[in-house]
Backbone atoms as SQL, in Angstrom:
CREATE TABLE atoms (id INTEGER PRIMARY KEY, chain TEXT, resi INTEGER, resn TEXT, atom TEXT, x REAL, y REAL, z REAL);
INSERT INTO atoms VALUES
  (1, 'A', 1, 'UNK', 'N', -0.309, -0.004, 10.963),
  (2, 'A', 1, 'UNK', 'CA', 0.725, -0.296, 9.991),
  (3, 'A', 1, 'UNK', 'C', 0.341, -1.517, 9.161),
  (4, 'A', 2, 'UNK', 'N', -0.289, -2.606, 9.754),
  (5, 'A', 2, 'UNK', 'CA', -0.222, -3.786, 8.786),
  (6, 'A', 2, 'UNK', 'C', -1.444, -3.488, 8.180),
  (7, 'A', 3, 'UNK', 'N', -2.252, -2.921, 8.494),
  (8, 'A', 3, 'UNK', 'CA', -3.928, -2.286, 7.705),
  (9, 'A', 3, 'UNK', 'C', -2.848, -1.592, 6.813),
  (10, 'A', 4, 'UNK', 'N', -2.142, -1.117, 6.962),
  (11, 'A', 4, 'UNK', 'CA', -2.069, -0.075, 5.239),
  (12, 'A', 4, 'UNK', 'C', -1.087, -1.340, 4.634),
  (13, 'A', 5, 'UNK', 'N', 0.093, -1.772, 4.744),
  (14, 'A', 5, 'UNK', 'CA', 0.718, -3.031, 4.034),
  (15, 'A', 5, 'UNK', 'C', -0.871, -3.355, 3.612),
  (16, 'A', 6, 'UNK', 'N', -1.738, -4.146, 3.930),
  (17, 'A', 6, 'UNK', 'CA', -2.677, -5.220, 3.756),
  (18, 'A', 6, 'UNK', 'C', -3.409, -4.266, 2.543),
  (19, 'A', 7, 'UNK', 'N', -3.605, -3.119, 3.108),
  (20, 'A', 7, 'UNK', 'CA', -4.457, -2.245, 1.690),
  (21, 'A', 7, 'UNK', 'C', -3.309, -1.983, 0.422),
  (22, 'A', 8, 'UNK', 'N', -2.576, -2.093, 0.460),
  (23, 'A', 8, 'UNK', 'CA', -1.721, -1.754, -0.315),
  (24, 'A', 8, 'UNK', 'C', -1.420, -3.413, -0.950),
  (25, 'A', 9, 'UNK', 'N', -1.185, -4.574, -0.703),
  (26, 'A', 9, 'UNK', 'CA', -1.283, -5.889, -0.834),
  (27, 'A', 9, 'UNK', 'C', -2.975, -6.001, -1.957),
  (28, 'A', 10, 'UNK', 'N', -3.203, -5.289, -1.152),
  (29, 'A', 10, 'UNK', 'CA', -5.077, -5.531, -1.760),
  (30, 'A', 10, 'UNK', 'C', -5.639, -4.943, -2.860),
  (31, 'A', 11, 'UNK', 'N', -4.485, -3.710, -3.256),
  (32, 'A', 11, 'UNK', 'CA', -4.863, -2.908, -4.476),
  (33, 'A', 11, 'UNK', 'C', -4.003, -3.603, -5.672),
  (34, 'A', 12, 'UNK', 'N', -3.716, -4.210, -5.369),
  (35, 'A', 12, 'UNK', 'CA', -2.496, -4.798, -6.135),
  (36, 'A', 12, 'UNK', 'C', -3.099, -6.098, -6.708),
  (37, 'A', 13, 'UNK', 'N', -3.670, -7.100, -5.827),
  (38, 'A', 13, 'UNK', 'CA', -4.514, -8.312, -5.441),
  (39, 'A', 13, 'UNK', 'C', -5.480, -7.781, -6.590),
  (40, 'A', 14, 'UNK', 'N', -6.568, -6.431, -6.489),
  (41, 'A', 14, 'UNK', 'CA', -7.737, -6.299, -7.009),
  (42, 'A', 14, 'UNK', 'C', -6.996, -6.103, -8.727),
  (43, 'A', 15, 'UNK', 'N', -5.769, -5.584, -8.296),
  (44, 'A', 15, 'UNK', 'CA', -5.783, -4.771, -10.273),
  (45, 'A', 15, 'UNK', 'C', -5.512, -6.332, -10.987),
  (46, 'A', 16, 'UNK', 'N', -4.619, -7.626, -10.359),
  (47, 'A', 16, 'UNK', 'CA', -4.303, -8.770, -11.411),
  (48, 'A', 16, 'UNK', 'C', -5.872, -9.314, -11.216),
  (49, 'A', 17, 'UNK', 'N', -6.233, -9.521, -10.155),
  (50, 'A', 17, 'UNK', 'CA', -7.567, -10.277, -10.402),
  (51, 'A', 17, 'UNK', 'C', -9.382, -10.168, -10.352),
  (52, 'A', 18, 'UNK', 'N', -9.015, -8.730, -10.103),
  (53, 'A', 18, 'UNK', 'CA', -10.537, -7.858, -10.359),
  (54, 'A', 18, 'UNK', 'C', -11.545, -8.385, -9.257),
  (55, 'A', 19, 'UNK', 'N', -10.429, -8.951, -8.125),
  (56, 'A', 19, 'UNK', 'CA', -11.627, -9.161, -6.807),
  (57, 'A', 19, 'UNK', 'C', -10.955, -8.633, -5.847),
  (58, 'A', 20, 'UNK', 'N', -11.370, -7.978, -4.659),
  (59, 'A', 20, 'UNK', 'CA', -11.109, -7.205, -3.622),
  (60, 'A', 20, 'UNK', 'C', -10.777, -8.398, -2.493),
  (61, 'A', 21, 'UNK', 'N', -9.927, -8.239, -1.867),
  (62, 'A', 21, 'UNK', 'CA', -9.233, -8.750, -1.037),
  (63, 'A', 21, 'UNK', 'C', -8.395, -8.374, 0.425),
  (64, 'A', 22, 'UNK', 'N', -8.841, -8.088, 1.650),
  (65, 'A', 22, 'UNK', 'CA', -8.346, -7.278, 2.461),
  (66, 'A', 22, 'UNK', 'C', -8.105, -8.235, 3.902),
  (67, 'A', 23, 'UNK', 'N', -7.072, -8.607, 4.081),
  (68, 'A', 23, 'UNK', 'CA', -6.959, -9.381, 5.140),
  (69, 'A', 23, 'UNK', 'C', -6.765, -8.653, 6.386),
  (70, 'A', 24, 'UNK', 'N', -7.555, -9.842, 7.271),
  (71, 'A', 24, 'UNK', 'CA', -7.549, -9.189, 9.085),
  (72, 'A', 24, 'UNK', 'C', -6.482, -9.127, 9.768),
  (73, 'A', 25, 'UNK', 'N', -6.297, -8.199, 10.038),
  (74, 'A', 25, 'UNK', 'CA', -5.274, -7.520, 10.585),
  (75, 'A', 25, 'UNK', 'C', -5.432, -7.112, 12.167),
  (76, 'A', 26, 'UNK', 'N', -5.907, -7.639, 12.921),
  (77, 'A', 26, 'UNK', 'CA', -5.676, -7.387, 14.242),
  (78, 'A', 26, 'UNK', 'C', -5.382, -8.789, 15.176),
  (79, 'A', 27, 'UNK', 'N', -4.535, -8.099, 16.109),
  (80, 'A', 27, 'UNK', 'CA', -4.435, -8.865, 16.843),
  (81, 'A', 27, 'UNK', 'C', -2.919, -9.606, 16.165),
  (82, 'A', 28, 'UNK', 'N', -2.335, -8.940, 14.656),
  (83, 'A', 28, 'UNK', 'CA', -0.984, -10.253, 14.604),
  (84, 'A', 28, 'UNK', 'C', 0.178, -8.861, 14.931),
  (85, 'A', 29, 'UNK', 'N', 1.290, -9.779, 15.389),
  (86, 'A', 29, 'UNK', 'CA', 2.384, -9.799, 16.063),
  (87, 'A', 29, 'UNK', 'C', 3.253, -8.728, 15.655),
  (88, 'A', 30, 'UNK', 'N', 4.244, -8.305, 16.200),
  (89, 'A', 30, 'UNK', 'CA', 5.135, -7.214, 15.683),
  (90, 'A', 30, 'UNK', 'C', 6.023, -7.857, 14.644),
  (91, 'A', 31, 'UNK', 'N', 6.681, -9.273, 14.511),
  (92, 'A', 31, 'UNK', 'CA', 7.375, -10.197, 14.058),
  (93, 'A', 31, 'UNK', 'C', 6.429, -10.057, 12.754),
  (94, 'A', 32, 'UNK', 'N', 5.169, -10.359, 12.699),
  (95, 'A', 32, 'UNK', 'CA', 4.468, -10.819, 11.305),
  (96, 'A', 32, 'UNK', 'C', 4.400, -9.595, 10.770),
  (97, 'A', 33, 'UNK', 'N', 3.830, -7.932, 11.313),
  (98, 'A', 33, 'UNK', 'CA', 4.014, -6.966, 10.688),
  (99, 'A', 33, 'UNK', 'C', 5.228, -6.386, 9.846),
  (100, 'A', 34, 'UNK', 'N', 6.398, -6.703, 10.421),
  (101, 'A', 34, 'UNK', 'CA', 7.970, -6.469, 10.109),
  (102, 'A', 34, 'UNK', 'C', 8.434, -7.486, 8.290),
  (103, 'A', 35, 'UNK', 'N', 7.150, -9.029, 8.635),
  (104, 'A', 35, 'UNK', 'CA', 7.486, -10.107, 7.469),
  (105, 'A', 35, 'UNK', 'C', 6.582, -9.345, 6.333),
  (106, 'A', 36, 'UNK', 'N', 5.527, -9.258, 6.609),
  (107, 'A', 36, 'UNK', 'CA', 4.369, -8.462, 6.042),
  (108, 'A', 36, 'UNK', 'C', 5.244, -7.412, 5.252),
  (109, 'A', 37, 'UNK', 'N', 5.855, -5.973, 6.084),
  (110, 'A', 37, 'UNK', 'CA', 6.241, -5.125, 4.955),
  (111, 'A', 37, 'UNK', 'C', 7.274, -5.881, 4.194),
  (112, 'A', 38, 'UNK', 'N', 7.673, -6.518, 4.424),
  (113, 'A', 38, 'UNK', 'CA', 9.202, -7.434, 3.628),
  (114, 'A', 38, 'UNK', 'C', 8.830, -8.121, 2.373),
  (115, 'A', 39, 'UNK', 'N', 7.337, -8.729, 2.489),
  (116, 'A', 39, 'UNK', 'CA', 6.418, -9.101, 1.633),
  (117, 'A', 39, 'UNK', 'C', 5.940, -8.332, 0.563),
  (118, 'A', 40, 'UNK', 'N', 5.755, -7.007, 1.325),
  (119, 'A', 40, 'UNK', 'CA', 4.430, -5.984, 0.485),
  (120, 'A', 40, 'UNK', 'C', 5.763, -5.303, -0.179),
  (121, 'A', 41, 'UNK', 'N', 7.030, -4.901, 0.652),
  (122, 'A', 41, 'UNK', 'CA', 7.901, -4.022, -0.083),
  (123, 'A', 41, 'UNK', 'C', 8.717, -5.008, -1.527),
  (124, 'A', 42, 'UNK', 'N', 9.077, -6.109, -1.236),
  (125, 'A', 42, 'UNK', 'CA', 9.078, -6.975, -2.465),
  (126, 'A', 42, 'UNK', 'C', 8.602, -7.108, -3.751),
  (127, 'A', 43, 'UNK', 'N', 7.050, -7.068, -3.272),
  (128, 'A', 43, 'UNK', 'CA', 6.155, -7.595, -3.937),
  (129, 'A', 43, 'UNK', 'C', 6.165, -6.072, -4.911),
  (130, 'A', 44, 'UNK', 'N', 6.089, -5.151, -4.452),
  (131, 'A', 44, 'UNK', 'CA', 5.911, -3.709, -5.021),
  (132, 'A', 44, 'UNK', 'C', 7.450, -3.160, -5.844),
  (133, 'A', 45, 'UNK', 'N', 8.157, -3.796, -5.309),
  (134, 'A', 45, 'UNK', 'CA', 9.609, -3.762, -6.085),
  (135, 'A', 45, 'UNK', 'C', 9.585, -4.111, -7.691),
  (136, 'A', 46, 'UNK', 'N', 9.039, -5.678, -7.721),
  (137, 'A', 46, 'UNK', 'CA', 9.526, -6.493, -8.811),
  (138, 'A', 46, 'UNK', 'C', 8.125, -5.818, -9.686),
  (139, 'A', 47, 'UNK', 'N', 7.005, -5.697, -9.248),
  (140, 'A', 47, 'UNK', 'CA', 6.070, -5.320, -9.391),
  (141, 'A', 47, 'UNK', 'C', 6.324, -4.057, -10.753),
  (142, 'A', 48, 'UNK', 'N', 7.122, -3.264, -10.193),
  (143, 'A', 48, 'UNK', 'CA', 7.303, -1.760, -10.162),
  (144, 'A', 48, 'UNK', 'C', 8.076, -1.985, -11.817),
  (145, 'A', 49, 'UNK', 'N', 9.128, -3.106, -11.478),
  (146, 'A', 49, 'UNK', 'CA', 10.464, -2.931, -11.967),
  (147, 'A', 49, 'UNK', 'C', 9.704, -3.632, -13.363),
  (148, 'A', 50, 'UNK', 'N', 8.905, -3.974, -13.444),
  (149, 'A', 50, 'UNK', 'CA', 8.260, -4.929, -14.514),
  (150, 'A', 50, 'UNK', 'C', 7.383, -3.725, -15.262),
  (151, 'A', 51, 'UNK', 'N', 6.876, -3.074, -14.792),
  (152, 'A', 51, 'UNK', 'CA', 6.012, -1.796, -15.385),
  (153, 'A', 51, 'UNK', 'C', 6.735, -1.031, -16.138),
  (154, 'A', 52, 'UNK', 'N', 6.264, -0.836, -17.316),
  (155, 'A', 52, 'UNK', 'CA', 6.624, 0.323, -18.419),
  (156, 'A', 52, 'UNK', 'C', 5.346, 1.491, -18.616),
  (157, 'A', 53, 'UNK', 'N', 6.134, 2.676, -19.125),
  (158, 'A', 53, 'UNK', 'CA', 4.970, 3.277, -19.590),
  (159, 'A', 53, 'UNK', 'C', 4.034, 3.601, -19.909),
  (160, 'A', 54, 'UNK', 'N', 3.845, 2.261, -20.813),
  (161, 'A', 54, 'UNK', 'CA', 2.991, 2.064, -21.425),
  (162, 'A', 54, 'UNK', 'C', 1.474, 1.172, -20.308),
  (163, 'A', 55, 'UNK', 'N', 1.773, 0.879, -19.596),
  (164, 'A', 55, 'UNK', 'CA', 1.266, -0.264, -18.507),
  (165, 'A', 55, 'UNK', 'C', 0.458, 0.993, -17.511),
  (166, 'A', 56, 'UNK', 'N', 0.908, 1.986, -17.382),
  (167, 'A', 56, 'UNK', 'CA', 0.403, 2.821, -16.642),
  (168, 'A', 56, 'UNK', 'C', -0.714, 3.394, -16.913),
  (169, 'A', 57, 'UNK', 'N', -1.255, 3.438, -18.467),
  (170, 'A', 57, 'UNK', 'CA', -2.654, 3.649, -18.953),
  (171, 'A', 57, 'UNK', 'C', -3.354, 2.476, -19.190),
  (172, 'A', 58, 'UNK', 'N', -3.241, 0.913, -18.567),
  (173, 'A', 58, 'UNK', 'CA', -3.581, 0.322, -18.468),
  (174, 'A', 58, 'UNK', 'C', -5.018, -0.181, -17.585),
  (175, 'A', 59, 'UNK', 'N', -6.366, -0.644, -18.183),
  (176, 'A', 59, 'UNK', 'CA', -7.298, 0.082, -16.772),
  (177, 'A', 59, 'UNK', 'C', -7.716, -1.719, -16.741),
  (178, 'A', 60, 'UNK', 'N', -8.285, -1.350, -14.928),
  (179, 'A', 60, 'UNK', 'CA', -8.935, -2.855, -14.817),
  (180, 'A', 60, 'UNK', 'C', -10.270, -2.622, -13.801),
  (181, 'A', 61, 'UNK', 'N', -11.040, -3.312, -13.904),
  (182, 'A', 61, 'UNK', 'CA', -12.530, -3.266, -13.134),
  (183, 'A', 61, 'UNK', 'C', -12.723, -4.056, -12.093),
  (184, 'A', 62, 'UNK', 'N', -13.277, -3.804, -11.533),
  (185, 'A', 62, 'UNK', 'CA', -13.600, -4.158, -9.938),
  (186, 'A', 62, 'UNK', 'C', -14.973, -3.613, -9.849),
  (187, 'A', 63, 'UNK', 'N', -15.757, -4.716, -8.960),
  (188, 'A', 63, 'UNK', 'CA', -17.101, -4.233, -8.544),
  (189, 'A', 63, 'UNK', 'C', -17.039, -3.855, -7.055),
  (190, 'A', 64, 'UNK', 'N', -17.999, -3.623, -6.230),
  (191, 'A', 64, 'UNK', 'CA', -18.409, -3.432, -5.063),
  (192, 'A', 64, 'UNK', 'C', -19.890, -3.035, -4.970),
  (193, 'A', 65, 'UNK', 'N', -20.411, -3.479, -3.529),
  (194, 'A', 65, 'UNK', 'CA', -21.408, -3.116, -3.569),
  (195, 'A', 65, 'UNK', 'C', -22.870, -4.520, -3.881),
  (196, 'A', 66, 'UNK', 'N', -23.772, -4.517, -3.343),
  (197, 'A', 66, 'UNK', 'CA', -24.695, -5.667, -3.393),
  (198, 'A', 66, 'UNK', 'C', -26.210, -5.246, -4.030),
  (199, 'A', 67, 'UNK', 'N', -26.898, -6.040, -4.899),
  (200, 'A', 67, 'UNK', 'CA', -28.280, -5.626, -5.437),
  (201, 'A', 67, 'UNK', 'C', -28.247, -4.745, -6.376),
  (202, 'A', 68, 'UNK', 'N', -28.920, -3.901, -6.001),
  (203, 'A', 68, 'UNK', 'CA', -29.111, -2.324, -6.732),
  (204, 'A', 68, 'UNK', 'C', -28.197, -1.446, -6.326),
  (205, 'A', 69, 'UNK', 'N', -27.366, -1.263, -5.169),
  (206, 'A', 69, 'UNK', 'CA', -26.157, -0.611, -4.909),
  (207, 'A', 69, 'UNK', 'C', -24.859, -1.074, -5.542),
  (208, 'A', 70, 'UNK', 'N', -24.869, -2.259, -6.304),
  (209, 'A', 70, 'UNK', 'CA', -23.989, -2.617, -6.816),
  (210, 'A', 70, 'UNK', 'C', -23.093, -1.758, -7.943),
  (211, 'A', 71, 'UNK', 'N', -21.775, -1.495, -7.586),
  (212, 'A', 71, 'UNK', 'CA', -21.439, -0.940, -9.358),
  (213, 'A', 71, 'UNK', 'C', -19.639, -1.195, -9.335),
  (214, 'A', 72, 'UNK', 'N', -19.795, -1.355, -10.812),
  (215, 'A', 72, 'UNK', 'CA', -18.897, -1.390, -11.263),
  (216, 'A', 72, 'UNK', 'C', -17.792, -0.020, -11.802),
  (217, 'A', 73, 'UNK', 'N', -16.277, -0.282, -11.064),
  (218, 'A', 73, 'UNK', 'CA', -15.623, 0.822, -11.490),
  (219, 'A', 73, 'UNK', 'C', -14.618, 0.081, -12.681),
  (220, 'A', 74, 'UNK', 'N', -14.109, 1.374, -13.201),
  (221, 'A', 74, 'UNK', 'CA', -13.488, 1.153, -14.108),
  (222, 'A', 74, 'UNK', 'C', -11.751, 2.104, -13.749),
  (223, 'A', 75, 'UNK', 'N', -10.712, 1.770, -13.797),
  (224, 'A', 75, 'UNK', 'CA', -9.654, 2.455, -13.252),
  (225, 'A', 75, 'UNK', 'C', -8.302, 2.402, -13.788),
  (226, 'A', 76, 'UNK', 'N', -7.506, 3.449, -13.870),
  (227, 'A', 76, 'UNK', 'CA', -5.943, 2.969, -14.802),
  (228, 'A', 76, 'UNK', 'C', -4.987, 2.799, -13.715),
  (229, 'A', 77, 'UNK', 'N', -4.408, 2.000, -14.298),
  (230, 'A', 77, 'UNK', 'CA', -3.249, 1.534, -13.226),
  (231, 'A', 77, 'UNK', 'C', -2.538, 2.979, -12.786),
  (232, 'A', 78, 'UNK', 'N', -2.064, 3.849, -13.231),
  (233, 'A', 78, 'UNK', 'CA', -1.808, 4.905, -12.846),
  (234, 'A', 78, 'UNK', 'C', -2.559, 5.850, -11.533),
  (235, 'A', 79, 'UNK', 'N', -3.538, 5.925, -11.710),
  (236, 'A', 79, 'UNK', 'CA', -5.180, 6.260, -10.926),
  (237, 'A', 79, 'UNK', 'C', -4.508, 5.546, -9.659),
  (238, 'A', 80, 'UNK', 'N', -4.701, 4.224, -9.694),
  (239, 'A', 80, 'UNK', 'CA', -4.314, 3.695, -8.412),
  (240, 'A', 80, 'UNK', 'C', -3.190, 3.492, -7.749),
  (241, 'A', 81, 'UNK', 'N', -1.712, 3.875, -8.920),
  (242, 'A', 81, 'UNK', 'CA', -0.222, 4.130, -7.953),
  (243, 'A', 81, 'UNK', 'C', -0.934, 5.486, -6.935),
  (244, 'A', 82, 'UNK', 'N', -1.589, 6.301, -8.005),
  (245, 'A', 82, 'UNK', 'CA', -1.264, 7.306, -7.114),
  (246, 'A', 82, 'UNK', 'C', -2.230, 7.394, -5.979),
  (247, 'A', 83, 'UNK', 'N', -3.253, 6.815, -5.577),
  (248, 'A', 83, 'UNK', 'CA', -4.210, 6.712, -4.916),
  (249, 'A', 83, 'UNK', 'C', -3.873, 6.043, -3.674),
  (250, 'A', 84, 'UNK', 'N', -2.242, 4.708, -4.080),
  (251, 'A', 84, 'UNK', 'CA', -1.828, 4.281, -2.808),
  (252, 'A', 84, 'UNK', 'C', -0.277, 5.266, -2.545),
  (253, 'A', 85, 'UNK', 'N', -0.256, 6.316, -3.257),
  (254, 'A', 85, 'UNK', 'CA', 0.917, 7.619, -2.976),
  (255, 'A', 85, 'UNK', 'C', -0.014, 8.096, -1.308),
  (256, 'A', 86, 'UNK', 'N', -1.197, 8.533, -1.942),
  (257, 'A', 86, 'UNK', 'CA', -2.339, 9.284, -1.098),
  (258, 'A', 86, 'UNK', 'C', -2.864, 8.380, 0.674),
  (259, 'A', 87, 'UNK', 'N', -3.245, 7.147, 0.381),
  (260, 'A', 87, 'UNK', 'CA', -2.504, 6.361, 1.090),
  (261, 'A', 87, 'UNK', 'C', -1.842, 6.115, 2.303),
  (262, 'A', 88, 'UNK', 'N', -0.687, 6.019, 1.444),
  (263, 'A', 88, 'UNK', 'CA', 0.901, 6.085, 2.122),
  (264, 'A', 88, 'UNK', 'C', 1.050, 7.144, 3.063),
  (265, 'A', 89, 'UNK', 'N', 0.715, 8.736, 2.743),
  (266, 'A', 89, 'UNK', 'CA', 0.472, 9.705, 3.423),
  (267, 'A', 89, 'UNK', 'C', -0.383, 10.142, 4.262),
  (268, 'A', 90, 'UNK', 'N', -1.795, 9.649, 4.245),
  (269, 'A', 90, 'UNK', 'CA', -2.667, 9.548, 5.254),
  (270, 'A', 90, 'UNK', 'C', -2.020, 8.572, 6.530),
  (271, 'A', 91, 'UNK', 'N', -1.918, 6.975, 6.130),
  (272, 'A', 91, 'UNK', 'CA', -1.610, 6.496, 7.288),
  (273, 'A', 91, 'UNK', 'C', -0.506, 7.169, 8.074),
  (274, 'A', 92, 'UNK', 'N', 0.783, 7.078, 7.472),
  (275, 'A', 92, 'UNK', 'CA', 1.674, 7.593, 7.518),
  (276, 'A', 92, 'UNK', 'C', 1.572, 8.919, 8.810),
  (277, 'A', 93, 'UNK', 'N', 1.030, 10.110, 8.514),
  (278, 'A', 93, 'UNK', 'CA', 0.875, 10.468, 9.589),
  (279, 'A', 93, 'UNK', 'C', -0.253, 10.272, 10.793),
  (280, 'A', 94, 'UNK', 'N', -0.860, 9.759, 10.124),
  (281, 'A', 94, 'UNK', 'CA', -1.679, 8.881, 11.339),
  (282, 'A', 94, 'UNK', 'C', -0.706, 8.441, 12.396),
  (283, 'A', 95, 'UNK', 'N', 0.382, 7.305, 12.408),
  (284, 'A', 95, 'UNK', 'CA', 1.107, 6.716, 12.770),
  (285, 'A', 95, 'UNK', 'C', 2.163, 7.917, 13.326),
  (286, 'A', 96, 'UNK', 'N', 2.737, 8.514, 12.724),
  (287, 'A', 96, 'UNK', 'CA', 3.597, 9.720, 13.173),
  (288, 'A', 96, 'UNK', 'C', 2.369, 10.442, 14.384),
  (289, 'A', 97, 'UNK', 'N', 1.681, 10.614, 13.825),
  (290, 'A', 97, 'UNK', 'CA', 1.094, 11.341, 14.936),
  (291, 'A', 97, 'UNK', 'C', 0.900, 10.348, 16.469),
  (292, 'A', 98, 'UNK', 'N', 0.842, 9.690, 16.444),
  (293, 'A', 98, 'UNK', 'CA', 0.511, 8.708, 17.492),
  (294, 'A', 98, 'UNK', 'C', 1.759, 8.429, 18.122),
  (295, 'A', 99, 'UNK', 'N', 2.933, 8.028, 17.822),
  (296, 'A', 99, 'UNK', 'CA', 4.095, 8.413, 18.125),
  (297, 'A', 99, 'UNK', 'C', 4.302, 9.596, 18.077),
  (298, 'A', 100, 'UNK', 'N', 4.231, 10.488, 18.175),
  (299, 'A', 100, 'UNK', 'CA', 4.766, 11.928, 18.642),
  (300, 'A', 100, 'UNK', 'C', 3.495, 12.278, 20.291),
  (301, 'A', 101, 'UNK', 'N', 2.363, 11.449, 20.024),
  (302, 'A', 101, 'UNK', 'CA', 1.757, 11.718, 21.639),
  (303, 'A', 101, 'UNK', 'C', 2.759, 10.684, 22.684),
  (304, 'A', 102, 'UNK', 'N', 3.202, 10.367, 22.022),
  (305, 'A', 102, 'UNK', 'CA', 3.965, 9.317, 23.081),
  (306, 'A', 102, 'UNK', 'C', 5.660, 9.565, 23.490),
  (307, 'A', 103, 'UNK', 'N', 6.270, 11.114, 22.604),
  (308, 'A', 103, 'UNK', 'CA', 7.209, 11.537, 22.325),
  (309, 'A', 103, 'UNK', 'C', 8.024, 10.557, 22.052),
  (310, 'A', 104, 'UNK', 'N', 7.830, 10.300, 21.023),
  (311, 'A', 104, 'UNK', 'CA', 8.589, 9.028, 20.148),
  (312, 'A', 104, 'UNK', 'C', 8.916, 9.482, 19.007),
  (313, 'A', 105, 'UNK', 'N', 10.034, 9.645, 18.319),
  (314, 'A', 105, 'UNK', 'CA', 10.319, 10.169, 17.222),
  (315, 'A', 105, 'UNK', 'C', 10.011, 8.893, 15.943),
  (316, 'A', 106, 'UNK', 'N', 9.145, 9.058, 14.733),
  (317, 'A', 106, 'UNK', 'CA', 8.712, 8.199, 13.910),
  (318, 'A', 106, 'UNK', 'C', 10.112, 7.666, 13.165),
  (319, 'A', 107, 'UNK', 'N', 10.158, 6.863, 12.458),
  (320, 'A', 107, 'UNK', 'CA', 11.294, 6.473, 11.935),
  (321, 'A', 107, 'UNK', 'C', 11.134, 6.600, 10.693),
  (322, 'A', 108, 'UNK', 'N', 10.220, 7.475, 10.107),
  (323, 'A', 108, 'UNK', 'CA', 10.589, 7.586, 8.662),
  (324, 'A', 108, 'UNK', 'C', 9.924, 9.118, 8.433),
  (325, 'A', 109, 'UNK', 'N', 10.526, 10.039, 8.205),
  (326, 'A', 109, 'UNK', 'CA', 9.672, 11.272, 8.248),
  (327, 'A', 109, 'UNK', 'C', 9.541, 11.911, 6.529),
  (328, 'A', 110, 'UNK', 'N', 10.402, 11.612, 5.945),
  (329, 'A', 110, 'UNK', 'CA', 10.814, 12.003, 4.800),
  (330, 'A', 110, 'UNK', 'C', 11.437, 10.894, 3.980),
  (331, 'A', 111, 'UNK', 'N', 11.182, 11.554, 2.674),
  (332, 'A', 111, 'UNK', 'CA', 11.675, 9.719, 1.918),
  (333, 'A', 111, 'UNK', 'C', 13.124, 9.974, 1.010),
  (334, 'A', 112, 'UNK', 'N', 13.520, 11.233, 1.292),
  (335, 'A', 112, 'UNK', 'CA', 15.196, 11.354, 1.273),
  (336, 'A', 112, 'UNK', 'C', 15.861, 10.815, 2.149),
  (337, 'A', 113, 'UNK', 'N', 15.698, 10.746, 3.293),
  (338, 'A', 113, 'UNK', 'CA', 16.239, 10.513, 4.372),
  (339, 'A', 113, 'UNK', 'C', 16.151, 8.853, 4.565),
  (340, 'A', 114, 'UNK', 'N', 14.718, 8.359, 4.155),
  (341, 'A', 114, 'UNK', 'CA', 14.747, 6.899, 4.165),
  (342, 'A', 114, 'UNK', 'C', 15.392, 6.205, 2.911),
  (343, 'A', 115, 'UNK', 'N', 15.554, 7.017, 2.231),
  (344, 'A', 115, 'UNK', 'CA', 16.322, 6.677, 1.162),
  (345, 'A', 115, 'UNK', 'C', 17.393, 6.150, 1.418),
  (346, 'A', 116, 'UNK', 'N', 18.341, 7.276, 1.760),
  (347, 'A', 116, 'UNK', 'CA', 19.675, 7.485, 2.268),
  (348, 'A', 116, 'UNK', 'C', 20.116, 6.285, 3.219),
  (349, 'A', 117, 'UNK', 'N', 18.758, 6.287, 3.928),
  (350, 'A', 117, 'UNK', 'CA', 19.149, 5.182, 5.196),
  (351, 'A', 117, 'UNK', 'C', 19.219, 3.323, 5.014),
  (352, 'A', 118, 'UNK', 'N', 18.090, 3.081, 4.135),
  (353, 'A', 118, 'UNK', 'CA', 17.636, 2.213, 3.047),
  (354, 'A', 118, 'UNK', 'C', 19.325, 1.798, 2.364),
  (355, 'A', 119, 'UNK', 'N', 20.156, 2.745, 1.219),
  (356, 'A', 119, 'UNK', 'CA', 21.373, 2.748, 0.822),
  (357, 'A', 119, 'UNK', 'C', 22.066, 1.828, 1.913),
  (358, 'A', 120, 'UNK', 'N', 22.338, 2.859, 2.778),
  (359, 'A', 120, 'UNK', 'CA', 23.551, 2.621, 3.815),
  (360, 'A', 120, 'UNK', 'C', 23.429, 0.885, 3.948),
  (361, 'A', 121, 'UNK', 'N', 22.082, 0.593, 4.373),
  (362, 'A', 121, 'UNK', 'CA', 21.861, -0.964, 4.853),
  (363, 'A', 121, 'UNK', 'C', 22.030, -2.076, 3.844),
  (364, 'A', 122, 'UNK', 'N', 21.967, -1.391, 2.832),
  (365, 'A', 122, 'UNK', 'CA', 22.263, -2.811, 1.480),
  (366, 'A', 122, 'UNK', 'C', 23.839, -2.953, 1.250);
């Protein structure tokens, strides 16, 4: 869970400042994971709420890679909402799946439902 917050923190990190950024994530606490999404879901809120249309064909570059393997991408902000949509859904059942070997029902299965639930609590 805090590896995808942190990648998702990090795509965000790379599009304002065109350097890659991925913090270590093992070993912290259930308390810091819980502050973490409170952080990342914030941060992606105001984020969101600030974006127009027009912002979505917006592209920014990032390198990777060392020497002669080195290269530079080029990417639209759009490209990468949806890339952390893709993401969201990989970990996502990663995590569901791992709780369901443990017969644990996941707490978010659908995003009507977390919606709904999300409402109720504000």
């Amino acid at each position: 869970m805090a590896h995808s917050l942190n990648a998702y923190k990090s795509w965000f990190h790379l599009y304002e400042t065109g350097k890659w950024y991925l913090p270590e994530t093992e070993g912290i606490s259930l308390r810091e994971v819980k502050n973490l999404e409170t952080e990342v879901d914030s941060y992606i809120t105001n984020f969101m709420k600030k974006t127009t249309s027009r912002d979505l064909n917006k592209t920014f570059h990032y390198s990777f890679g060392n020497g002669k393997s080195k290269r530079t991408v080029k990417r639209k902000l759009v490209d990468m909402l949806w890339h952390l949509v893709e993401e969201e859904l990989q970990h996502r059942g990663e995590l569901n799946a791992l709780l369901w070997q443990d017969d644990i029902s996941p707490p978010v299965t659908g995003w009507g439902r977390w919606k709904n639930e999300t409402s109720k609590a504000r």
